[in-house]
N, C-alpha and C positions, 0 to 999 in steps of 0.2 A: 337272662333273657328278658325279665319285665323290666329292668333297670332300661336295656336298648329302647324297648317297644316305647317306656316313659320321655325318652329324649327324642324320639320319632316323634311323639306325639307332641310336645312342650316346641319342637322345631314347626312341625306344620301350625299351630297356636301362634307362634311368634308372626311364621310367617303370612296367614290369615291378616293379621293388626296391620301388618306394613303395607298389604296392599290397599287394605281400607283408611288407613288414615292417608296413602297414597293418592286414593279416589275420592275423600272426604271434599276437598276445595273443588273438583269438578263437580260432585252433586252438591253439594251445597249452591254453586253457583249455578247451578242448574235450576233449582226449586225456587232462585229469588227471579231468575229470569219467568221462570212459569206464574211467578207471583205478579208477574207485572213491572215490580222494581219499585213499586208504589208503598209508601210506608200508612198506615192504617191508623189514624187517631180518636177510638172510642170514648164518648163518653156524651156529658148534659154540658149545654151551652149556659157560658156564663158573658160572656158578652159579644156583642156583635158591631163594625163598622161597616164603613164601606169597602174597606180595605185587606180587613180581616175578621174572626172568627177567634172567640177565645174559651178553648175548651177544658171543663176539669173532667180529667179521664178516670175512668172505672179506678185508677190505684192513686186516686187523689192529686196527681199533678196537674200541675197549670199548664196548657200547650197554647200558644199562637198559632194561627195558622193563614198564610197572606189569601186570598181573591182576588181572583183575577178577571178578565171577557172572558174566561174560556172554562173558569166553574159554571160546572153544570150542578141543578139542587132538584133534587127529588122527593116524595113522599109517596111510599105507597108504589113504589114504581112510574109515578106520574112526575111528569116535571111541574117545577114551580118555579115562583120569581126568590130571589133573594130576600125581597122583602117577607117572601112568607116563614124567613126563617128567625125564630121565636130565641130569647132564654129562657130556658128551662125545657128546650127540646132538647132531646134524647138525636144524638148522629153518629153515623159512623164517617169521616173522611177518609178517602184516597188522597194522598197527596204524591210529592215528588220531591224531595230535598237535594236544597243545593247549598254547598257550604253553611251546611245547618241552619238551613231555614225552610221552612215547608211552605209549598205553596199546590191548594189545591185542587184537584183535577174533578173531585165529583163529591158533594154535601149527599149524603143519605140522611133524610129526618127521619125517624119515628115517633110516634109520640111523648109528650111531655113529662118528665117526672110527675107532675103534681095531677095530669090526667088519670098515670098508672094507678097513682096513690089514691084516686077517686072511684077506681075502675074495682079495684078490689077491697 
């Protein structure tokens, strides 16, 4: 009788997985739709053009990032011009990649590493 009860159980277990790895790519593609679709480039600006924006991110990589008319730059919730955007400002980008290349949709500033570092 526990030997039955154990393959009852080991069969609804199995069959549990299959319907979640079944639904996996729908929610999954659910959560980047609710995310916007927008990939997120954290970190301190290491250079800036007119063109672009080159960030080293929180895990030390170098990212590019193109600008466009239609980046919008913030600080503090307020907008700003492009030009108020500094090295060694602390950002988060939204961007939008297309054949691996980001281009982006909204500059968040907040302040400067070297302010933080003065701040505390």
């Amino acid at each position: 009788m526990e030997k039955n009860h154990m393959n009852i159980l080991n069969t609804k277990i199995i069959t549990t997985r299959r319907v979640l790895l079944a639904l996996a790519p729908m929610l999954l593609s659910s959560l980047a739709f609710a995310h916007g679709g927008m990939e997120h480039v954290r970190g301190t600006v290491a250079k800036v053009s007119d063109q672009s924006v080159t960030v080293t991110t929180t895990d030390g990589k170098t990212v590019e990032v193109l600008l466009n008319t239609q980046t919008t730059f913030t600080r503090a919730d307020k907008p700003i011009q492009k030009s108020g955007l500094k090295v060694g400002d602390r950002v988060v980008i939204h961007a939008t990649e297309k054949d691996e290349i980001l281009t982006a949709h909204t500059v968040e500033v907040g302040i400067s590493a070297k302010k933080a570092a003065e701040q505390h």
